[in-house]
Backbone atoms as SQL, in Angstrom:
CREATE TABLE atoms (id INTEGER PRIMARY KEY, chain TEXT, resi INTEGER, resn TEXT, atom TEXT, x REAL, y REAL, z REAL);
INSERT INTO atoms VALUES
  (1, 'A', 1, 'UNK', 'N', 81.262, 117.922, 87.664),
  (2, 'A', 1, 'UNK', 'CA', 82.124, 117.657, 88.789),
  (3, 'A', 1, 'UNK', 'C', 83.198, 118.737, 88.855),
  (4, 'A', 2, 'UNK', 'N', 83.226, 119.096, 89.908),
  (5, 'A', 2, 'UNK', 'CA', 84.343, 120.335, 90.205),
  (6, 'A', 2, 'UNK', 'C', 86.137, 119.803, 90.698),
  (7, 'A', 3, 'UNK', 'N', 86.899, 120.056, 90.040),
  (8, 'A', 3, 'UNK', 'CA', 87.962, 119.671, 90.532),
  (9, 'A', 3, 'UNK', 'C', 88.877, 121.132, 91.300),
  (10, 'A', 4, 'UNK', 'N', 89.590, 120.140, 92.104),
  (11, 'A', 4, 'UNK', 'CA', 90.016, 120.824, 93.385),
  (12, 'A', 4, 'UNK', 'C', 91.846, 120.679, 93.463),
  (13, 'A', 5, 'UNK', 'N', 92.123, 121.467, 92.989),
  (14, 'A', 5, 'UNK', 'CA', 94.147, 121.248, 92.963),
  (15, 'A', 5, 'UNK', 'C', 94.415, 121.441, 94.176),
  (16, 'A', 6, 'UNK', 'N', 95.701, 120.863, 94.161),
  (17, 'A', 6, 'UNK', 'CA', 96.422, 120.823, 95.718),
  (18, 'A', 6, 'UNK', 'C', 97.973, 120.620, 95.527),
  (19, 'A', 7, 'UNK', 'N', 98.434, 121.754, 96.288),
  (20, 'A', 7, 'UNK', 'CA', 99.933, 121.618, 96.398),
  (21, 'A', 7, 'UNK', 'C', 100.571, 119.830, 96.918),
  (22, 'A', 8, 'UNK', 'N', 101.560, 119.844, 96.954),
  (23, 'A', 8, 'UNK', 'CA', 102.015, 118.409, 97.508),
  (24, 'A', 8, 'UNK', 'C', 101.936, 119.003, 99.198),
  (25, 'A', 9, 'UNK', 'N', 102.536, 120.010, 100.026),
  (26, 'A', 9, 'UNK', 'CA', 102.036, 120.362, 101.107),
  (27, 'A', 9, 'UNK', 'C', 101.059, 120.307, 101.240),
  (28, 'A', 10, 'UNK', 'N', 99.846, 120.392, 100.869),
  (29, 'A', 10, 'UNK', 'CA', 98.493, 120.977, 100.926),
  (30, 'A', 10, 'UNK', 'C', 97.972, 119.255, 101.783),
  (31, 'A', 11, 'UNK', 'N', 98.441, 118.496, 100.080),
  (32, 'A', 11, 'UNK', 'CA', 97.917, 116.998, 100.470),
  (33, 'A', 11, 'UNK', 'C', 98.524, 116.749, 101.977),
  (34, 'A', 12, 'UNK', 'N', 99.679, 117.163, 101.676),
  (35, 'A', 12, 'UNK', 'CA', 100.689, 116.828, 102.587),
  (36, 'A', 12, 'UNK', 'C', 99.684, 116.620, 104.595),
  (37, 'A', 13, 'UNK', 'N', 99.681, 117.930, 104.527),
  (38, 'A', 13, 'UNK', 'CA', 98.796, 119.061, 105.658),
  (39, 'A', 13, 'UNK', 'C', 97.139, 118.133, 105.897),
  (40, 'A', 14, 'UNK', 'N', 96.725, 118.361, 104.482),
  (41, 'A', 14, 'UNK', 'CA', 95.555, 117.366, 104.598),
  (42, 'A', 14, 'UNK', 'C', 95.050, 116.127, 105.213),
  (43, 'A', 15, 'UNK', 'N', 96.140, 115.182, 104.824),
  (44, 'A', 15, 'UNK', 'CA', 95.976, 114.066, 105.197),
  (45, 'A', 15, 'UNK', 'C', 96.593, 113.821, 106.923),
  (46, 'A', 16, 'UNK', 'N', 97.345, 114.043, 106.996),
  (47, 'A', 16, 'UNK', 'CA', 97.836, 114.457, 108.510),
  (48, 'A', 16, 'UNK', 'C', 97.279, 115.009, 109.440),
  (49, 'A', 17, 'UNK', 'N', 96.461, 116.258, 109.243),
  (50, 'A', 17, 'UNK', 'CA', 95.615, 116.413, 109.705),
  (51, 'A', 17, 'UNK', 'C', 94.392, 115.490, 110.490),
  (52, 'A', 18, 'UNK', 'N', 93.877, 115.023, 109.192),
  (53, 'A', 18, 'UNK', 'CA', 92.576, 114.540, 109.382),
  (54, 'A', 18, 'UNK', 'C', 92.838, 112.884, 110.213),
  (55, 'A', 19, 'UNK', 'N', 94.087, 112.572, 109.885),
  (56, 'A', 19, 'UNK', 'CA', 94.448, 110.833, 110.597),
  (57, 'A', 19, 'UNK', 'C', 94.717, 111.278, 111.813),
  (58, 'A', 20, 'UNK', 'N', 95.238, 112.353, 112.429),
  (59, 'A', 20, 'UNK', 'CA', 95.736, 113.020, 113.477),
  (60, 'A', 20, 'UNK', 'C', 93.574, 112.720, 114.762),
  (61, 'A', 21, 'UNK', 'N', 93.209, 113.495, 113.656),
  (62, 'A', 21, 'UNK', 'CA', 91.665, 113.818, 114.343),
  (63, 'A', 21, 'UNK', 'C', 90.779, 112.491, 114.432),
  (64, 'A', 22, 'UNK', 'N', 91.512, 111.397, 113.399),
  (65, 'A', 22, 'UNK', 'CA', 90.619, 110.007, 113.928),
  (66, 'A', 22, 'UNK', 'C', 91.452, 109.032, 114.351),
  (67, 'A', 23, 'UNK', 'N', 92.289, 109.667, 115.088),
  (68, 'A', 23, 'UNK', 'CA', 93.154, 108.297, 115.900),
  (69, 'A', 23, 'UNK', 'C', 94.914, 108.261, 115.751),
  (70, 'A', 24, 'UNK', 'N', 95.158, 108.651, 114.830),
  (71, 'A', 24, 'UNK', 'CA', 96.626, 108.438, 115.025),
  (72, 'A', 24, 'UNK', 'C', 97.333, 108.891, 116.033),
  (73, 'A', 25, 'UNK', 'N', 98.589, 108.893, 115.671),
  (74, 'A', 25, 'UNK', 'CA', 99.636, 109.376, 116.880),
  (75, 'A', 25, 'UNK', 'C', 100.273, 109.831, 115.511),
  (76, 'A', 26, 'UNK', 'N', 101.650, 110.942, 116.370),
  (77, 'A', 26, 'UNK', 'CA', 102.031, 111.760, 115.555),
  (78, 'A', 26, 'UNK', 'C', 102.596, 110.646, 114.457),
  (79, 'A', 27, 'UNK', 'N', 103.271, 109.962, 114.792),
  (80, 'A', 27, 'UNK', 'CA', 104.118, 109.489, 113.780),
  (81, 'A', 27, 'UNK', 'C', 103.380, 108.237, 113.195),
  (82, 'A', 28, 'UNK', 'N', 102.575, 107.959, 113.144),
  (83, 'A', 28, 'UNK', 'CA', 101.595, 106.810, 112.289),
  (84, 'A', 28, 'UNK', 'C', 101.334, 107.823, 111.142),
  (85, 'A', 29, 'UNK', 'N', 100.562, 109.153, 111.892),
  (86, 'A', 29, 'UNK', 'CA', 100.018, 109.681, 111.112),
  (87, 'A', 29, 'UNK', 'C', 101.051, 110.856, 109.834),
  (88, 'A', 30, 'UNK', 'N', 102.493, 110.553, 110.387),
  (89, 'A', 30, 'UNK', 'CA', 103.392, 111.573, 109.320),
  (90, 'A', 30, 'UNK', 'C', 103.792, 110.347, 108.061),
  (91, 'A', 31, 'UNK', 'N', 103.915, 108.586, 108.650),
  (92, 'A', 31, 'UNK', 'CA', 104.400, 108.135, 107.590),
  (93, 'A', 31, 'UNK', 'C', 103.374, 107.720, 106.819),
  (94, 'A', 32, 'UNK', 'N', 101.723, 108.179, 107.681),
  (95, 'A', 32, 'UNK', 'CA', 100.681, 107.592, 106.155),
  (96, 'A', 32, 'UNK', 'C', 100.521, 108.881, 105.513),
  (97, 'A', 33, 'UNK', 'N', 100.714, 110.113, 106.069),
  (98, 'A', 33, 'UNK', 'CA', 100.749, 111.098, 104.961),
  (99, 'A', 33, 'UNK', 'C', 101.969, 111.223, 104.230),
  (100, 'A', 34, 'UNK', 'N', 102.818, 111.073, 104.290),
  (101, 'A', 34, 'UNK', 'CA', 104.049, 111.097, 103.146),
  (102, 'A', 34, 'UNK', 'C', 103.579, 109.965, 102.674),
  (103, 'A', 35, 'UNK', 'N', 103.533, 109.061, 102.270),
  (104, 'A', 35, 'UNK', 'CA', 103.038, 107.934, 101.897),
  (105, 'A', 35, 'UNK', 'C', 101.966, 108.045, 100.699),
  (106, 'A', 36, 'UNK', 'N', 100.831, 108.928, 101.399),
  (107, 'A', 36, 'UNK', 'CA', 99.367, 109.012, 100.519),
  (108, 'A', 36, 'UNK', 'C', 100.269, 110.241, 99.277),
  (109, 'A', 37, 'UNK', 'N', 101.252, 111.519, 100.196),
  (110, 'A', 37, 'UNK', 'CA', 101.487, 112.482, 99.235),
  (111, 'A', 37, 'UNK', 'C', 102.472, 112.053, 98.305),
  (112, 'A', 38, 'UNK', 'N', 103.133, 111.175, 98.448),
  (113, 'A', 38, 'UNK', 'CA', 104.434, 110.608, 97.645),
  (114, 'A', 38, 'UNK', 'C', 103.237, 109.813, 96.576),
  (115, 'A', 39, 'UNK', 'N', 102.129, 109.113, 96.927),
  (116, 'A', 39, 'UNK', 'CA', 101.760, 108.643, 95.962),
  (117, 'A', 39, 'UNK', 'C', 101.082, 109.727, 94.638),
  (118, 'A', 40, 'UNK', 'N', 100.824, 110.632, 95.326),
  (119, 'A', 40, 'UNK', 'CA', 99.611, 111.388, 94.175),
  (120, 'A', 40, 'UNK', 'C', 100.892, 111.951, 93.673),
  (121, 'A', 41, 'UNK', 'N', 101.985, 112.730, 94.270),
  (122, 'A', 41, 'UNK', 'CA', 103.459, 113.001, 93.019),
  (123, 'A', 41, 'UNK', 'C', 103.889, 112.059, 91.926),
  (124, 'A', 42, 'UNK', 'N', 103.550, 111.127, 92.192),
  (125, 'A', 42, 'UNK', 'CA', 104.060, 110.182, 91.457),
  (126, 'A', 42, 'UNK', 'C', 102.787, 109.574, 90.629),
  (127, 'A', 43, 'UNK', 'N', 101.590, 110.250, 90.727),
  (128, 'A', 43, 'UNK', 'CA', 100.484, 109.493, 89.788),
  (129, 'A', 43, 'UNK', 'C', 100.018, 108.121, 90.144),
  (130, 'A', 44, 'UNK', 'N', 100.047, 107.872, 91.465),
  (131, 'A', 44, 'UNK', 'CA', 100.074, 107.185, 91.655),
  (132, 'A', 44, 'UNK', 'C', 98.321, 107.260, 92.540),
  (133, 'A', 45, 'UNK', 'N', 97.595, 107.629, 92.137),
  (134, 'A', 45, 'UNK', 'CA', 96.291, 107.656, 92.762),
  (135, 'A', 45, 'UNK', 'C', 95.690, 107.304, 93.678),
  (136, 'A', 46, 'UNK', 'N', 95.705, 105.434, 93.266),
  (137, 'A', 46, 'UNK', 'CA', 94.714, 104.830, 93.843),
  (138, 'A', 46, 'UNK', 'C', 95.207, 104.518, 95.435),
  (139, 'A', 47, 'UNK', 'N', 96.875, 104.947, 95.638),
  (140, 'A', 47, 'UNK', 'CA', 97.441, 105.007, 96.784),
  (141, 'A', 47, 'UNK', 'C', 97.603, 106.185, 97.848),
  (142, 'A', 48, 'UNK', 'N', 96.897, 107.371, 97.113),
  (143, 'A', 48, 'UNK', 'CA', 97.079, 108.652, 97.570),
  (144, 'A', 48, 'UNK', 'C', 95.380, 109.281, 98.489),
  (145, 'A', 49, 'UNK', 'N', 94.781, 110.645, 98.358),
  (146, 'A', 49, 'UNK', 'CA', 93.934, 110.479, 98.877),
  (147, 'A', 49, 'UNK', 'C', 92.695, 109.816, 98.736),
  (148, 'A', 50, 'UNK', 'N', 93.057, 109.471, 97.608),
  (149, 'A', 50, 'UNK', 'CA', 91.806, 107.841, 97.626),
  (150, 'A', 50, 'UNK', 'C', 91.896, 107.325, 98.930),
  (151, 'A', 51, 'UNK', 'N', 92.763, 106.634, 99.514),
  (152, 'A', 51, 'UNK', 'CA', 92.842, 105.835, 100.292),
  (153, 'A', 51, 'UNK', 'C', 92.541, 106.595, 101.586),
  (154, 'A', 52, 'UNK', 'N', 92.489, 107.847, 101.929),
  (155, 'A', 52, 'UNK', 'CA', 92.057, 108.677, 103.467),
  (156, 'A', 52, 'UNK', 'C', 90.949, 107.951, 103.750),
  (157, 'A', 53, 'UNK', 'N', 89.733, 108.123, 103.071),
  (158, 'A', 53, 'UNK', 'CA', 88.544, 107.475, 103.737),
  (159, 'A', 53, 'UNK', 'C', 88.697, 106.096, 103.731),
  (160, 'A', 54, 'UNK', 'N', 88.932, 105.101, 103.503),
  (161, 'A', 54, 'UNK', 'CA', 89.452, 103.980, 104.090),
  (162, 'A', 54, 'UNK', 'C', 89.958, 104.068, 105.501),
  (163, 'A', 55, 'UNK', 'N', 91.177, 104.865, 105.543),
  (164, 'A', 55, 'UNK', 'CA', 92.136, 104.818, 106.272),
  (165, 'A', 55, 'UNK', 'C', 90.948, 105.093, 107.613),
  (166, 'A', 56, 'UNK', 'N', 90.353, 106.143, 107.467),
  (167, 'A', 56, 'UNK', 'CA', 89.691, 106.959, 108.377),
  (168, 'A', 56, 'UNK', 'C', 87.973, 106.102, 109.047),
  (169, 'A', 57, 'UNK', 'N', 87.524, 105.356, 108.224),
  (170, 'A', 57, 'UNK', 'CA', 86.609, 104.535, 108.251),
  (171, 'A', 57, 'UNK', 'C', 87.503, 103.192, 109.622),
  (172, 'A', 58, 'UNK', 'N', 88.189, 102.312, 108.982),
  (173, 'A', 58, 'UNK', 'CA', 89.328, 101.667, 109.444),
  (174, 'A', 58, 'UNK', 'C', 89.936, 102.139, 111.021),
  (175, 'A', 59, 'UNK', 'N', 90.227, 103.512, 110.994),
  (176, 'A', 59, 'UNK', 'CA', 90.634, 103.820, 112.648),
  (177, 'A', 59, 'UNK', 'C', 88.827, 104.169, 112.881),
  (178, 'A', 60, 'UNK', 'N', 88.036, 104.636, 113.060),
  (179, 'A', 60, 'UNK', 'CA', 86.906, 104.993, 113.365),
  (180, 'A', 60, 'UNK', 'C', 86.276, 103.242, 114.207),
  (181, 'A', 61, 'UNK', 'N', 86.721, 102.373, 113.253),
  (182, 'A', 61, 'UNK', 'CA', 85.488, 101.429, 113.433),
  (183, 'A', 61, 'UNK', 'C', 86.727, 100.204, 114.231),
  (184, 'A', 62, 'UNK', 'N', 88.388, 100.498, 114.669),
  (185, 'A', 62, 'UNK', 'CA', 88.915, 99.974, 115.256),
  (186, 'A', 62, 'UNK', 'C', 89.586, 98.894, 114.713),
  (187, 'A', 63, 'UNK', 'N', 89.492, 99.017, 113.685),
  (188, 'A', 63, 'UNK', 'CA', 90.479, 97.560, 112.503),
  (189, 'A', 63, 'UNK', 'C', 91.466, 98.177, 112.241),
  (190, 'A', 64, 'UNK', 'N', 91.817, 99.333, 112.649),
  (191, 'A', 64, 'UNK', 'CA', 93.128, 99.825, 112.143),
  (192, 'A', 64, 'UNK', 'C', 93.348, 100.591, 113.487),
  (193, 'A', 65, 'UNK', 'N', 94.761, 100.166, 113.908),
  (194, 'A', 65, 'UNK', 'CA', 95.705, 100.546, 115.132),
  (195, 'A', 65, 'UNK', 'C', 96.079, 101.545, 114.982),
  (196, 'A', 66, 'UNK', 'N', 95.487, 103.647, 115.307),
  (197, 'A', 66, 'UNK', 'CA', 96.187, 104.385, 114.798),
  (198, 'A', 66, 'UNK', 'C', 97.475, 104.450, 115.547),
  (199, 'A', 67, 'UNK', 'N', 97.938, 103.849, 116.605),
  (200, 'A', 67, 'UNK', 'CA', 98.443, 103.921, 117.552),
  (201, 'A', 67, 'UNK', 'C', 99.673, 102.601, 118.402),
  (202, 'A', 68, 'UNK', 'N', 99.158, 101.982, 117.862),
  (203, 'A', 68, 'UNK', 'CA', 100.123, 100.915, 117.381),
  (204, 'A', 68, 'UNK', 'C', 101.090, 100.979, 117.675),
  (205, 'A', 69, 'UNK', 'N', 102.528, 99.704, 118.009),
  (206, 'A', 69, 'UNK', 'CA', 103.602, 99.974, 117.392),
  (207, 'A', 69, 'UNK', 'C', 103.789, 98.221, 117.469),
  (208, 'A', 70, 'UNK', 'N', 104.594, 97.871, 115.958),
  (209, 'A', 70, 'UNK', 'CA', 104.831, 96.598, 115.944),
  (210, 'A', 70, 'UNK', 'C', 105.241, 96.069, 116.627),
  (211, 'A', 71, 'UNK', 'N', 105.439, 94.524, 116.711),
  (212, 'A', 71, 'UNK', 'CA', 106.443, 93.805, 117.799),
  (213, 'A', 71, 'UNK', 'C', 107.714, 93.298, 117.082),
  (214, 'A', 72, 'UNK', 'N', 108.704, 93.738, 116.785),
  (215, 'A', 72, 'UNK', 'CA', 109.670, 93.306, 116.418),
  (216, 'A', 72, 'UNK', 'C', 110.334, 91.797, 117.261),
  (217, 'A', 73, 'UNK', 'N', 110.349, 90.848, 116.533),
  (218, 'A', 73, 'UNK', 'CA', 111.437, 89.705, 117.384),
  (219, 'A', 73, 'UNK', 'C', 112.396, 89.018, 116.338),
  (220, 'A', 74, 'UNK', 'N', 113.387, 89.083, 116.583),
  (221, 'A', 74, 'UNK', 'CA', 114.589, 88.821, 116.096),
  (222, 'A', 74, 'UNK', 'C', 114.730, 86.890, 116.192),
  (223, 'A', 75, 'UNK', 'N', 114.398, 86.306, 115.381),
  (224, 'A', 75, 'UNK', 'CA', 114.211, 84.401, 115.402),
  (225, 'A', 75, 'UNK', 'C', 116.120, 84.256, 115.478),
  (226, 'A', 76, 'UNK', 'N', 116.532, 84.841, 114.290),
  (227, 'A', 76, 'UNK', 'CA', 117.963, 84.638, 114.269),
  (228, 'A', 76, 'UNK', 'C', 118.554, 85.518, 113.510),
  (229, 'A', 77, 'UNK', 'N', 119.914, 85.429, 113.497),
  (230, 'A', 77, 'UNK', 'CA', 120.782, 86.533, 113.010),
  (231, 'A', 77, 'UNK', 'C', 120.332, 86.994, 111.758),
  (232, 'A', 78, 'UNK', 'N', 119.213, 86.094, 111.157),
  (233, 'A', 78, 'UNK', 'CA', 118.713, 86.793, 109.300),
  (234, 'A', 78, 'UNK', 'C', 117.841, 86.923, 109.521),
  (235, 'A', 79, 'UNK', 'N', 117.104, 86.572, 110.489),
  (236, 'A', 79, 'UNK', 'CA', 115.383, 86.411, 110.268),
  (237, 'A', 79, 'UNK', 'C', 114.625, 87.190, 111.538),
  (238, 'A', 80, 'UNK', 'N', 113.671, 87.959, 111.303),
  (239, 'A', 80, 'UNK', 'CA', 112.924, 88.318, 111.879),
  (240, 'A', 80, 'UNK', 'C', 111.402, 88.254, 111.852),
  (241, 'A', 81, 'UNK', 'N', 110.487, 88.592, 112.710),
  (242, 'A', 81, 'UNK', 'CA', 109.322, 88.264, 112.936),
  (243, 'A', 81, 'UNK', 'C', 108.633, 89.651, 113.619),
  (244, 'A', 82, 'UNK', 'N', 107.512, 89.749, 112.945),
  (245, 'A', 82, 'UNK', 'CA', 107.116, 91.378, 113.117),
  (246, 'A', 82, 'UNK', 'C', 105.290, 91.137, 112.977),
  (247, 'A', 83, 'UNK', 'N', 104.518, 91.280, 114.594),
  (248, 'A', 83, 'UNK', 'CA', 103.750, 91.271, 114.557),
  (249, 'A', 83, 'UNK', 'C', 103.030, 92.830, 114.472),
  (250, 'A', 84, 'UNK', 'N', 102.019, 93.155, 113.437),
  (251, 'A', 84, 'UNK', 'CA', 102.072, 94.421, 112.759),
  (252, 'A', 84, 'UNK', 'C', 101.124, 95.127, 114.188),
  (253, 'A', 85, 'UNK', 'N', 100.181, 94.038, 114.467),
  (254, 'A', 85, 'UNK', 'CA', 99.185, 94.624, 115.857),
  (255, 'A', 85, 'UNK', 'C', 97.978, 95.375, 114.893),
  (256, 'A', 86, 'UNK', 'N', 97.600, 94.856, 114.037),
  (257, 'A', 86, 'UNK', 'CA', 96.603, 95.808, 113.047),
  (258, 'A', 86, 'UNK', 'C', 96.681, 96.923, 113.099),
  (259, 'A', 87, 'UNK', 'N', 98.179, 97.707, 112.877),
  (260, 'A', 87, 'UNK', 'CA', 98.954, 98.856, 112.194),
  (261, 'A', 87, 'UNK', 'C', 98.567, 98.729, 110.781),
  (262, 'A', 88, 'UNK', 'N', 98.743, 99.459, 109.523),
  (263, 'A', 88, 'UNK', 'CA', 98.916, 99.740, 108.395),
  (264, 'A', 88, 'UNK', 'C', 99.774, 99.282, 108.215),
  (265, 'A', 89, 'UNK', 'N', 100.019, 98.234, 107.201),
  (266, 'A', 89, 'UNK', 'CA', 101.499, 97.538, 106.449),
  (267, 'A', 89, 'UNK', 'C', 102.980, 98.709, 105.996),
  (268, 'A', 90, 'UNK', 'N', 102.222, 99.730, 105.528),
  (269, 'A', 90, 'UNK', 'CA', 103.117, 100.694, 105.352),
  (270, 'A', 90, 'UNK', 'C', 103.930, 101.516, 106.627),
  (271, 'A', 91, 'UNK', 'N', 103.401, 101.292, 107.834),
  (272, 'A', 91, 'UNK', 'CA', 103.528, 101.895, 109.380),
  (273, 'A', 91, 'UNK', 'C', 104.564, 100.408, 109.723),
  (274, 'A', 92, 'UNK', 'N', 103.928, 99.204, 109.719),
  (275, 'A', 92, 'UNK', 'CA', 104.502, 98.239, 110.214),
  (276, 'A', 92, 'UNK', 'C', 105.924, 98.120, 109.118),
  (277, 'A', 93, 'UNK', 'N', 106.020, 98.411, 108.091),
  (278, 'A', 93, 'UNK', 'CA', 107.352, 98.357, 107.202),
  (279, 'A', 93, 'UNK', 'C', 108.154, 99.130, 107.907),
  (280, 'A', 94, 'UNK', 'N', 107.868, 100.335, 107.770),
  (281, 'A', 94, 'UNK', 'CA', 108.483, 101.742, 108.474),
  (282, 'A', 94, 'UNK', 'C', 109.540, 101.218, 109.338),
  (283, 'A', 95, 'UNK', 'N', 108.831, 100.845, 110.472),
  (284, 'A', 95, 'UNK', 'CA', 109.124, 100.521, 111.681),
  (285, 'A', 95, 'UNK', 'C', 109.844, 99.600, 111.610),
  (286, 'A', 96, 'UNK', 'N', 109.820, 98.430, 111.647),
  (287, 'A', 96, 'UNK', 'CA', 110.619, 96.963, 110.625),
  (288, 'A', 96, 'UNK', 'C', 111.805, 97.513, 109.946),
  (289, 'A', 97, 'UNK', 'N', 111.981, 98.656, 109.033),
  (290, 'A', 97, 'UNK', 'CA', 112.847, 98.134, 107.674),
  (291, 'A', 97, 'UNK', 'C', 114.775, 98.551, 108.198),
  (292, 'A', 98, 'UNK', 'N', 114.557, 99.120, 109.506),
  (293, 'A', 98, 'UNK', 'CA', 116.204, 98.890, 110.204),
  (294, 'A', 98, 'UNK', 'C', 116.447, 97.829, 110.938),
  (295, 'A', 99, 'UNK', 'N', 115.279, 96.937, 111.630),
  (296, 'A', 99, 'UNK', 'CA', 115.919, 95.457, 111.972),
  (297, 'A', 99, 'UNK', 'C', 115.803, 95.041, 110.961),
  (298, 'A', 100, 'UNK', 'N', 115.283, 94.887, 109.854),
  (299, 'A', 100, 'UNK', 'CA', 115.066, 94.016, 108.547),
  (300, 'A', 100, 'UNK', 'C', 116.704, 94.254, 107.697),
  (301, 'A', 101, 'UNK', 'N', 116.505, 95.339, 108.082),
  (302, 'A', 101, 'UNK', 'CA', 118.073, 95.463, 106.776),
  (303, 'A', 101, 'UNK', 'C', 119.298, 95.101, 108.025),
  (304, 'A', 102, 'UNK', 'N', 119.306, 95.352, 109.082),
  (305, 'A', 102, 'UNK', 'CA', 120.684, 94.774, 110.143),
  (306, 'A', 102, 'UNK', 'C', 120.348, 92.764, 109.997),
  (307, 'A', 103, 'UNK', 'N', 119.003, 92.409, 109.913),
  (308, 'A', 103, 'UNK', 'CA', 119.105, 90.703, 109.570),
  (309, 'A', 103, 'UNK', 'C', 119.854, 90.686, 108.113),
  (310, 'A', 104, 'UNK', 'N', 119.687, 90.988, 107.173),
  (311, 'A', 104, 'UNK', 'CA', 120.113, 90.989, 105.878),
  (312, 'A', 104, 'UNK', 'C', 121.350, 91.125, 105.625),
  (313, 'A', 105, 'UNK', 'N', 122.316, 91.741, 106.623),
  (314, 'A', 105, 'UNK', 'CA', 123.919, 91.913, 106.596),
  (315, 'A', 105, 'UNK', 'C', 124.518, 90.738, 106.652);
Protein backbone atom coordinates (compact mmCIF):
# COMPACT_ATOMS: atom_id res chain seq x y z
CA UNK A 1 0.00 0.00 0.00
CA UNK A 2 1.36 3.36 -1.00
CA UNK A 3 0.98 6.20 1.33
CA UNK A 4 0.24 9.66 0.24
CA UNK A 5 1.21 12.89 2.70
CA UNK A 6 -0.65 15.97 2.68
CA UNK A 7 -0.15 19.38 3.92
CA UNK A 8 -3.13 20.57 6.28
CA UNK A 9 -3.91 23.03 3.11
CA UNK A 10 -3.65 20.31 0.77
CA UNK A 11 -6.46 18.33 2.90
CA UNK A 12 -7.68 21.57 3.40
CA UNK A 13 -8.09 22.33 -0.75
CA UNK A 14 -9.02 18.65 -1.11
CA UNK A 15 -11.89 18.23 0.62
CA UNK A 16 -13.52 21.52 -0.43
CA UNK A 17 -12.98 20.98 -3.53
CA UNK A 18 -14.50 17.78 -4.11
CA UNK A 19 -17.94 18.69 -1.66
CA UNK A 20 -17.97 21.89 -3.79
CA UNK A 21 -18.28 19.33 -7.15
CA UNK A 22 -21.04 17.05 -5.41
CA UNK A 23 -23.37 19.53 -4.12
CA UNK A 24 -22.39 21.91 -1.62
CA UNK A 25 -22.57 25.55 -1.44
CA UNK A 26 -19.68 27.57 -0.57
CA UNK A 27 -20.10 27.61 2.96
CA UNK A 28 -21.44 23.97 3.82
CA UNK A 29 -18.64 23.04 1.98
CA UNK A 30 -15.74 25.44 3.98
CA UNK A 31 -17.19 24.26 7.50
CA UNK A 32 -17.04 20.39 6.43
CA UNK A 33 -13.58 20.97 5.23
CA UNK A 34 -12.13 22.69 8.25
CA UNK A 35 -13.85 20.23 10.13
CA UNK A 36 -12.49 16.94 8.16
CA UNK A 37 -8.82 19.11 8.24
CA UNK A 38 -8.98 20.06 11.96
CA UNK A 39 -9.66 16.43 12.45
CA UNK A 40 -6.62 14.69 10.69
CA UNK A 41 -4.29 17.71 12.76
CA UNK A 42 -5.41 16.49 15.59
CA UNK A 43 -5.21 12.56 14.83
CA UNK A 44 -8.21 12.43 14.77
CA UNK A 45 -8.89 10.12 11.62
CA UNK A 46 -11.89 8.49 11.62
CA UNK A 47 -13.37 12.22 11.42
CA UNK A 48 -11.11 13.50 8.72
CA UNK A 49 -10.82 12.24 5.08
CA UNK A 50 -12.25 9.05 6.02
CA UNK A 51 -15.39 10.58 6.18
CA UNK A 52 -15.29 12.48 2.29
CA UNK A 53 -16.71 9.42 0.71
CA UNK A 54 -19.53 9.20 2.98
CA UNK A 55 -20.02 12.72 2.83
CA UNK A 56 -19.94 12.52 -1.03
CA UNK A 57 -22.01 9.21 -1.44
CA UNK A 58 -24.71 11.06 1.06
CA UNK A 59 -24.97 14.42 -1.23
CA UNK A 60 -24.87 12.18 -4.51
CA UNK A 61 -27.78 9.93 -3.42
CA UNK A 62 -29.74 13.12 -1.64
CA UNK A 63 -29.70 12.21 2.23
CA UNK A 64 -27.49 14.87 2.76
CA UNK A 65 -28.60 18.68 2.14
CA UNK A 66 -25.39 20.13 0.49
CA UNK A 67 -27.29 23.18 0.48
CA UNK A 68 -29.33 23.47 3.24
CA UNK A 69 -29.74 25.96 5.82
CA UNK A 70 -31.30 25.12 9.26
CA UNK A 71 -34.47 26.44 10.68
CA UNK A 72 -33.68 28.17 13.68
CA UNK A 73 -36.90 28.91 16.16
CA UNK A 74 -36.47 30.49 19.27
CA UNK A 75 -39.46 28.41 21.90
CA UNK A 76 -38.21 30.92 24.66
CA UNK A 77 -35.70 33.15 26.01
CA UNK A 78 -33.34 29.70 26.81
CA UNK A 79 -34.55 27.40 24.48
CA UNK A 80 -34.33 26.87 21.02
CA UNK A 81 -35.38 24.50 18.30
CA UNK A 82 -33.31 23.83 15.16
CA UNK A 83 -34.61 21.83 12.38
CA UNK A 84 -31.21 20.60 10.69
CA UNK A 85 -33.28 19.92 7.06
CA UNK A 86 -30.83 16.81 6.52
CA UNK A 87 -27.73 19.25 6.72
CA UNK A 88 -24.65 17.58 8.43
CA UNK A 89 -24.86 17.95 12.32
CA UNK A 90 -21.60 19.71 12.17
CA UNK A 91 -23.19 22.46 9.39
CA UNK A 92 -26.44 22.48 11.51
CA UNK A 93 -24.17 23.28 14.89
CA UNK A 94 -22.28 25.92 12.94
CA UNK A 95 -25.19 27.66 12.13
CA UNK A 96 -27.12 27.17 15.60
CA UNK A 97 -24.14 27.84 18.00
CA UNK A 98 -24.86 32.05 18.09
CA UNK A 99 -28.64 31.61 18.79
CA UNK A 100 -27.65 28.73 21.09
CA UNK A 101 -25.14 30.70 23.10
CA UNK A 102 -27.56 34.28 23.06
CA UNK A 103 -30.47 31.41 24.72
CA UNK A 104 -27.82 30.44 27.31
CA UNK A 105 -27.21 34.15 28.64
Amino acid sequence: MNTVSLTLDEINNLAKKTLLANGCDEDTASILSELITNAERDGSLSHGLFRLPAYVSGLKSGKINGKGKPEIKKISPSVIKVAGNNCLAPVVLNKSLPELSKAAK
